[in-house]
C-alpha positions in Angstrom: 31.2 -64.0 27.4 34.5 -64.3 28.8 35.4 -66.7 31.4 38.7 -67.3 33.5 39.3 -71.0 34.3 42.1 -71.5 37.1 43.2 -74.7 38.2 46.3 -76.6 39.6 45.7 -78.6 36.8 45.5 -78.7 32.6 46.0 -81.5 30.4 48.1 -82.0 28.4 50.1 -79.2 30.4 50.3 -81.0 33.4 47.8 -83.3 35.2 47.4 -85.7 37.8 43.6 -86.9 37.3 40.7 -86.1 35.7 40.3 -82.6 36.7 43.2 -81.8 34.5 41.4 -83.9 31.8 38.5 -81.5 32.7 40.1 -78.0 32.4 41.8 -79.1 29.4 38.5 -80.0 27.3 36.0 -77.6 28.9 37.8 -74.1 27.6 38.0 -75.6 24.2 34.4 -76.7 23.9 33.3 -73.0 25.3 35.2 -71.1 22.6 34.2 -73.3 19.8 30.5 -72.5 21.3 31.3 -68.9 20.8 32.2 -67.8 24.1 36.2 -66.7 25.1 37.4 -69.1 27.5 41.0 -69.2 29.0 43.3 -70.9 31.7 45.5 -70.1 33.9 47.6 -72.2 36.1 51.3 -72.9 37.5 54.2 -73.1 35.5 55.3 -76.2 36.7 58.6 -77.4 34.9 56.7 -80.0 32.5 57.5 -81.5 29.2 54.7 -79.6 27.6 56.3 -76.4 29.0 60.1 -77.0 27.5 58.8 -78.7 24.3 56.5 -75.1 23.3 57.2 -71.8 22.6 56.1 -68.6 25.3 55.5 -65.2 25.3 55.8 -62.8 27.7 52.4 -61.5 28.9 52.9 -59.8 32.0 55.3 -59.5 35.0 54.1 -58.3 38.6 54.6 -58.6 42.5 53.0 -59.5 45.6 53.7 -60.2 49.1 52.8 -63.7 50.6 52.8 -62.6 54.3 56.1 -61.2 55.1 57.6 -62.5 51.9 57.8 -60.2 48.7 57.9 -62.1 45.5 57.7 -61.5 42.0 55.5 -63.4 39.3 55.7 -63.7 36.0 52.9 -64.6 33.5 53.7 -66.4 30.1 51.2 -67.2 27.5 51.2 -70.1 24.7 50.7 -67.8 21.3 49.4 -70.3 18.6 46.6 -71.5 20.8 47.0 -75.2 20.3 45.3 -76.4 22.6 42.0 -74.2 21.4 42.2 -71.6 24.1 44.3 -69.1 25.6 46.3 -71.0 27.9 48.5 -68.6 30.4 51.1 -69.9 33.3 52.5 -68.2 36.4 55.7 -68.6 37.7 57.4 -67.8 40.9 60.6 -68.5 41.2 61.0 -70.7 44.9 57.3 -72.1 44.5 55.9 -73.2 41.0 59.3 -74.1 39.9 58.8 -77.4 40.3 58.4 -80.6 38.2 55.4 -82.5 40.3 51.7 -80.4 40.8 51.5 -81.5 44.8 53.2 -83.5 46.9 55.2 -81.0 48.5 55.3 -79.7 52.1 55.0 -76.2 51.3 51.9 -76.6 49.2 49.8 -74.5 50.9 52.5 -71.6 50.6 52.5 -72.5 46.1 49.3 -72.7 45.8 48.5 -69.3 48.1 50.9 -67.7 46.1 49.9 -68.6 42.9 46.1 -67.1 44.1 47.8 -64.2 45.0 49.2 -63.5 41.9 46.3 -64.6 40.0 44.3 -62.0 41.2 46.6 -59.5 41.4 47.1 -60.1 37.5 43.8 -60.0 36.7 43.2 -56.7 38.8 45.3 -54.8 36.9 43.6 -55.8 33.0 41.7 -52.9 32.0 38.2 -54.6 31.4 37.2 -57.1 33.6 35.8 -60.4 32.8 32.7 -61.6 33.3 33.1 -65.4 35.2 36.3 -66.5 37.2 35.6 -70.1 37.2 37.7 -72.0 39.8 38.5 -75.4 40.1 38.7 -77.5 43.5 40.6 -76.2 46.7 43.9 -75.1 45.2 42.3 -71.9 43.5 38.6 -71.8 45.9 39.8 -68.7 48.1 40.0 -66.2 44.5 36.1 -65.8 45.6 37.5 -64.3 49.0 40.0 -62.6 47.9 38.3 -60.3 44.9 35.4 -59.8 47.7 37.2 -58.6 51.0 40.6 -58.1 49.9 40.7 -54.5 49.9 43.4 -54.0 47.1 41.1 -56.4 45.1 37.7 -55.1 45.9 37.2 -53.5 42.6 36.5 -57.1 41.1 33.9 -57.8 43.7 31.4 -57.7 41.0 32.6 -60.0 38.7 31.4 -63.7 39.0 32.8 -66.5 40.6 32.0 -70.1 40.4 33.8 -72.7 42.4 33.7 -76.2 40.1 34.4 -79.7 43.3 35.8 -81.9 41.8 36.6 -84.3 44.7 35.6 -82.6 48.0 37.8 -84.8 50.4 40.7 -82.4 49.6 40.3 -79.3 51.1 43.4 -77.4 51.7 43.3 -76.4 55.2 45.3 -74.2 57.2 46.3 -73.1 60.4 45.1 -69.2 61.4 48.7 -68.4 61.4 49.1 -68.5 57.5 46.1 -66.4 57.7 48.6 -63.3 57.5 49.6 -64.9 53.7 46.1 -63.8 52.6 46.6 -59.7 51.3 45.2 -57.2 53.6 41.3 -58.1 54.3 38.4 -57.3 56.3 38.8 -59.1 59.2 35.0 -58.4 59.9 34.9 -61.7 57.2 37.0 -64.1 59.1 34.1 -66.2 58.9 34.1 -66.7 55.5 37.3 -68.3 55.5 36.5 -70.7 59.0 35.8 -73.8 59.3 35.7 -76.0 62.7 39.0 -73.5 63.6 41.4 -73.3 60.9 41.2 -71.8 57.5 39.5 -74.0 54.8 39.8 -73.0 51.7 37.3 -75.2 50.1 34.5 -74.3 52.5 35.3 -70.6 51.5 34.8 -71.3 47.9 31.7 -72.6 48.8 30.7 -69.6 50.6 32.3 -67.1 48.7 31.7 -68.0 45.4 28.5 -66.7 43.4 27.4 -70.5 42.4 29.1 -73.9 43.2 29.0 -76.8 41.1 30.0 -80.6 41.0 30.7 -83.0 38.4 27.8 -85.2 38.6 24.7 -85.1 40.2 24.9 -88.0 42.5 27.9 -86.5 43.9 26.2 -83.6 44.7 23.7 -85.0 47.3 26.4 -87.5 48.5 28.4 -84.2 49.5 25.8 -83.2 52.1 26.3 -87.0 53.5 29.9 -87.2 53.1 32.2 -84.3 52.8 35.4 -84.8 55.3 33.4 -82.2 57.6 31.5 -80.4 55.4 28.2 -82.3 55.0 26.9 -79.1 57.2 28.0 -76.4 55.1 26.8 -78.1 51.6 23.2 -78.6 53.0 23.0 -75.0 54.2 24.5 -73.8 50.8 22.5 -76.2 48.6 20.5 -73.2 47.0 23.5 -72.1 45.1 24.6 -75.8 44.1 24.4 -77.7 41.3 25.3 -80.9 39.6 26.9 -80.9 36.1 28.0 -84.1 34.5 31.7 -83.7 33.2 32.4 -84.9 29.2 34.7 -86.4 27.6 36.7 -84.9 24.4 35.6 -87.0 21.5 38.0 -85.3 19.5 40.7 -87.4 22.1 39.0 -90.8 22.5 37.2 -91.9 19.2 38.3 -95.4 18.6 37.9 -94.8 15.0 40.8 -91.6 14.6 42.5 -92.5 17.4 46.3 -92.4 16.9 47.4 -94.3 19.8 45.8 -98.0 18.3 47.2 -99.3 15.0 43.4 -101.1 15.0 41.2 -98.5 14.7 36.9 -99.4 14.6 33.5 -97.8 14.6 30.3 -98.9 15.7 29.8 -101.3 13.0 33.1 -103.0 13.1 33.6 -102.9 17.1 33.6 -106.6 17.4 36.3 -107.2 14.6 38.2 -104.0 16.1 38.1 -105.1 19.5 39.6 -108.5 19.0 42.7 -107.1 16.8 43.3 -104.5 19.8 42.8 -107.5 22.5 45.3 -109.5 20.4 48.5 -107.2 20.6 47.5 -107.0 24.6 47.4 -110.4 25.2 50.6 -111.0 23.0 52.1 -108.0 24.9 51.4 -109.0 28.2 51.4 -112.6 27.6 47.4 -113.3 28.9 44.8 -116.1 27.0 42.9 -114.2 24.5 39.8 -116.4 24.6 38.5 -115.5 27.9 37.3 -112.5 29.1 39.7 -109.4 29.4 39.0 -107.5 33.0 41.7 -104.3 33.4 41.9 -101.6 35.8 43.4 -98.2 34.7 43.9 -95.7 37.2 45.2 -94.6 41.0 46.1 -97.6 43.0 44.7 -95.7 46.5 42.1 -96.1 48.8 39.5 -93.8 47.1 39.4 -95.8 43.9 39.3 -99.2 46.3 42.5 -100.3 44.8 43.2 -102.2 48.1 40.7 -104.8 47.7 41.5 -105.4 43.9 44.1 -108.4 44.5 42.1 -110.4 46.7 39.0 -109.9 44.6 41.0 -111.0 41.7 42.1 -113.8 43.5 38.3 -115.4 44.2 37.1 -114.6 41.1 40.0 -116.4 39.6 39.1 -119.2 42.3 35.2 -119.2 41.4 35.4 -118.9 37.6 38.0 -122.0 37.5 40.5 -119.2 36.0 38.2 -118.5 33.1 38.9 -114.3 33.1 42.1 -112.6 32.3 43.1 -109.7 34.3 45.6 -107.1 33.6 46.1 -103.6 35.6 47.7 -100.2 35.0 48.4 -98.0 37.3 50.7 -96.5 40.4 49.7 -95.4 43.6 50.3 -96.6 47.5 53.3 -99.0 47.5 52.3 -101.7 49.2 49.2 -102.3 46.9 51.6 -101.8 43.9 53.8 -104.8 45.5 51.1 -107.0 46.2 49.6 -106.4 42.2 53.1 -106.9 41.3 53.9 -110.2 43.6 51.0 -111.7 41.3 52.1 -111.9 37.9 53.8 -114.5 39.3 51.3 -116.5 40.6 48.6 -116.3 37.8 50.6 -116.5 34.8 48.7 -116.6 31.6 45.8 -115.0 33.2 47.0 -112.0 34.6 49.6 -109.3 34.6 50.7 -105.6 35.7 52.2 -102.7 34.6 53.0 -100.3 37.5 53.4 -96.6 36.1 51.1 -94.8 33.7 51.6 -94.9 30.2 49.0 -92.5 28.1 49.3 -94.7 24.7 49.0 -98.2 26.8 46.0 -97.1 28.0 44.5 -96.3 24.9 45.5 -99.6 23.8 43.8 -101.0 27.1 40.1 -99.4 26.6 40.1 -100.8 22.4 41.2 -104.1 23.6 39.6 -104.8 26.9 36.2 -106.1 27.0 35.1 -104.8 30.8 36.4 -102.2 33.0 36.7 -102.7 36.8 35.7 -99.2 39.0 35.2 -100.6 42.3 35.6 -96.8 43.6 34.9 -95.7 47.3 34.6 -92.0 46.0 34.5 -91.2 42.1 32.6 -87.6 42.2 32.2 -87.9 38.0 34.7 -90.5 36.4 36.1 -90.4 33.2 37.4 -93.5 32.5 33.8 -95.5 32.6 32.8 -93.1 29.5 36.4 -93.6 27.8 35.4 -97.7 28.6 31.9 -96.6 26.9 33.2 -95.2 23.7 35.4 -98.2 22.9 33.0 -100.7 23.3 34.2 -101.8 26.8 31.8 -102.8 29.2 31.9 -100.8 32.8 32.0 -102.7 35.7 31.3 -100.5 38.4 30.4 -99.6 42.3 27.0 -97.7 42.5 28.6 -94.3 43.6 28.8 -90.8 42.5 29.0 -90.2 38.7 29.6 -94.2 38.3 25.5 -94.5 39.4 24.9 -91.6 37.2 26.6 -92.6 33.7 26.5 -96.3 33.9 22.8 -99.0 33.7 23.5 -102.1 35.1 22.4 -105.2 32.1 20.2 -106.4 34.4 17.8 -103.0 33.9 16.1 -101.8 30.6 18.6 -100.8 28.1 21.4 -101.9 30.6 24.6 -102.3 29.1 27.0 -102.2 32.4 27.8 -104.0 35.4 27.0 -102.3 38.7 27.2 -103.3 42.6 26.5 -101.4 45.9 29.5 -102.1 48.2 33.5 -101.9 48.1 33.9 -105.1 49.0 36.3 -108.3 47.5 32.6 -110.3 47.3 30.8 -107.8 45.4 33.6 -107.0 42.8 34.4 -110.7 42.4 30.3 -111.6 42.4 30.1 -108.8 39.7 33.4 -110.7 37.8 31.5 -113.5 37.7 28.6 -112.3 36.0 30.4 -110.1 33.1 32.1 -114.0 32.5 28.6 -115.0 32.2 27.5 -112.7 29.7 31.0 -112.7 27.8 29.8 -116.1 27.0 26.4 -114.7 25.2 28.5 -113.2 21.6 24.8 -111.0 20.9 24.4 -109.8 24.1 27.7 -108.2 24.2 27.5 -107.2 20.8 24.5 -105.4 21.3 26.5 -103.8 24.8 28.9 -102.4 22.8 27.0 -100.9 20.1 24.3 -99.3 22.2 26.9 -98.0 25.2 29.5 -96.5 22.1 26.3 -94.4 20.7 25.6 -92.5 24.3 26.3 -88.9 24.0 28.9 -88.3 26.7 30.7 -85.2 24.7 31.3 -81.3 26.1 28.6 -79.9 23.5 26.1 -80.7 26.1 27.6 -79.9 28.8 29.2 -76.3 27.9 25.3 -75.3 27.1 24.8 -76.4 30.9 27.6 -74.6 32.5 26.6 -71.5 30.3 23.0 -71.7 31.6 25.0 -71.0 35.5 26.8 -68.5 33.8 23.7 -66.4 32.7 22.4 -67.2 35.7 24.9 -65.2 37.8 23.9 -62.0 35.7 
């Protein structure tokens, strides 16, 4: 079976959150399963695209409305990253070092749809799953079905993967004349409350949808920006699949990023020699209990209430919990993380930026994980916590409630709570102090939450069953 993944994002191409961490893992997984699986996505001017060599695969044209542009298609020959990994560039639009941020985003990422399927139209066998990923690539569906210089492909497959369904893409009808010629009989299919939605037309286009957990699934027909509606009325075609991680990546015993590396049986000795260098690093008591938070400093991953939650947990456990965060994201909740390492000195610090190696370090050294998220349609970073040994602390939301048992349960081995709120995360500080203090109990946390299965194997078998299922 050959399937097409196309995303904005790849890691370790270029990636902004975990659905790059997604498209870069999935492919691999598929092709070592015996399907052919590759990717396509901008060629954005990254480090990964000047430190590699390219080929020349294909070069073509479109128009984008009134606009006539060429496109041209490179491909990375040694397959490194264990798939065939192909980039588009346009020269005006995808030359560009960031993924999004940009005021013409809607014109890139139209484009680089455009000239997606207009490559793929012109192969000579056709495959037999376009798999796209989240609003930047959901109007492919539309186009190889009522475009008529696509229509050819109508038969092929499309899935439509959300991977956070607050981000939708929307435009006004007057970029409708972007999209190549098209039945305007369908103008439905790309509508939504009066402007052009390009997620809501991946969802009605598209041959199956999926999301990456199954929580998140039925929370999208409670809370979609606007498209609880259309999710409950295409439910029939949905289904929730649980993202992995890539063992291969984060395995605290081969990882190359920690100098301490541990297994199961030596997790305790292992942790504490990774804890050491971050405390020494970052100056912080290495006898209490280490709480970090890796990740987006935004709204959606409740970054804002972080500081004043650390603040009364600090002021109800007497200052007996370190704290140390990594991240960027909004500026003022940078500055007020930042104000703080002042204030709490010994017991808590901040590094504002992302460094991929740190946070290695931060996962084998930590002993709990703070994900007080208002949105978190999978997570990733409560299953890296997991395989290190570190214990998750997290809001009862999305794939959080779906990966993670809270201690006080059977078999529990995490720390969960209901609401975003500073008294809920600092309530649920509190009680990881507590049980730091029991040695067995944690022990026994570690070992059983480093032992769940949380790899692709399972999950390619999964996303194959939707596959066949299109047939």
């Amino acid at each position: 079976m050959e399937i097409i993944h196309v995303s904005a994002e790849c890691y370790p191409v270029a990636k902004a959150g975990g659905l790059g961490d997604v498209v870069g893992a999935l492919p691999k997984y598929q092709c070592k399963s015996g399907d052919i699986a590759k990717v396509i996505m901008p060629m954005y001017r990254t480090k990964f695209l000047y430190e590699n060599d390219w080929t020349v695969d294909f070069k073509g044209s479109a128009n984008l409305g009134n606009w006539y542009f060429d496109f041209t298609v490179i491909k990375e020959p040694t397959n490194k990253l264990g798939f065939d990994l192909f980039l588009i560039d346009i020269n005006g639009l995808l030359d560009r070092q960031k993924i999004y941020g940009y005021d013409d985003d809607a014109e890139r990422f139209t484009a680089f749809q455009i000239a997606v399927v207009s490559w793929i139209s012109s192969w000579e066998h056709q495959p037999d799953v376009v798999h796209c990923h989240d609003h930047h690539t959901a109007l492919i569906p539309f186009m190889m079905k009522y475009c008529y210089d696509f229509q050819h492909l109508a038969a092929v497959s499309t899935v439509v993967t959300i991977h956070n369904g607050q981000y939708q893409g929307w435009m006004g009808w007057d970029k409708s004349l972007y999209i190549p010629r098209w039945d305007l009989w369908k103008r439905g299919m790309l509508d939504w409350a009066g402007r052009i939605n390009p997620l809501a037309s991946g969802v009605k286009c598209a041959d199956k949808v999926t999301t990456v957990s199954w929580s998140y699934m039925d929370e999208l027909r409670e809370n979609a920006n606007g498209l609880e509606a259309l999710f409950e009325f295409e439910k029939g075609k949905c289904a929730g699949i649980l993202n992995g991680i890539d063992n291969e990546v984060w395995n605290p015993s081969t990882d190359t990023y920690i100098e301490n590396r541990f297994t199961v049986k030596t997790v305790t000795k292992g942790k504490e020699q990774n804890k050491k260098i971050l405390c020494d690093q970052f100056g912080l008591d290495i006898t209490k209990p280490l709480f970090v938070f890796i990740g987006r400093l935004v709204g959606e991953k409740a970054a804002d209430i972080l500081p004043a939650a650390i603040r009364t947990a600090i002021y109800q456990t007497q200052g007996n919990a370190c704290f140390l965060i990594l991240g960027s994201g909004e500026t003022s909740i940078e500055w007020e993380l930042q104000q703080m390492t002042n204030e709490y000195q010994g017991i808590y610090n901040a590094y504002i930026g992302y460094n991929e190696q740190l946070s290695h370090l931060i996962y084998a050294g930590a002993d709990f994980l703070l994900m007080p998220s208002r949105v978190e349609p999978c997570g990733l970073n409560q299953m890296y916590a997991m395989r290190y040994g570190t214990v998750p602390v997290v809001r009862s939301t999305g794939g959080l409630k779906d990966t993670v048992t809270d201690m006080g349960d059977t078999d529990g081995f995490g720390i969960r709570f209901n609401n975003a709120t500073i008294d809920d995360l600092a309530y649920s500080i509190g009680r990881g102090v507590s049980v730091y203090q029991d040695k067995k109990h944690m022990e026994w946390m570690r070992k059983y939450m480093m032992q769940i299965d949380h790899s692709w194997e399972s999950t390619v078998s999964e996303y194959r069953q939707v596959y066949q299922s299109l047939k």
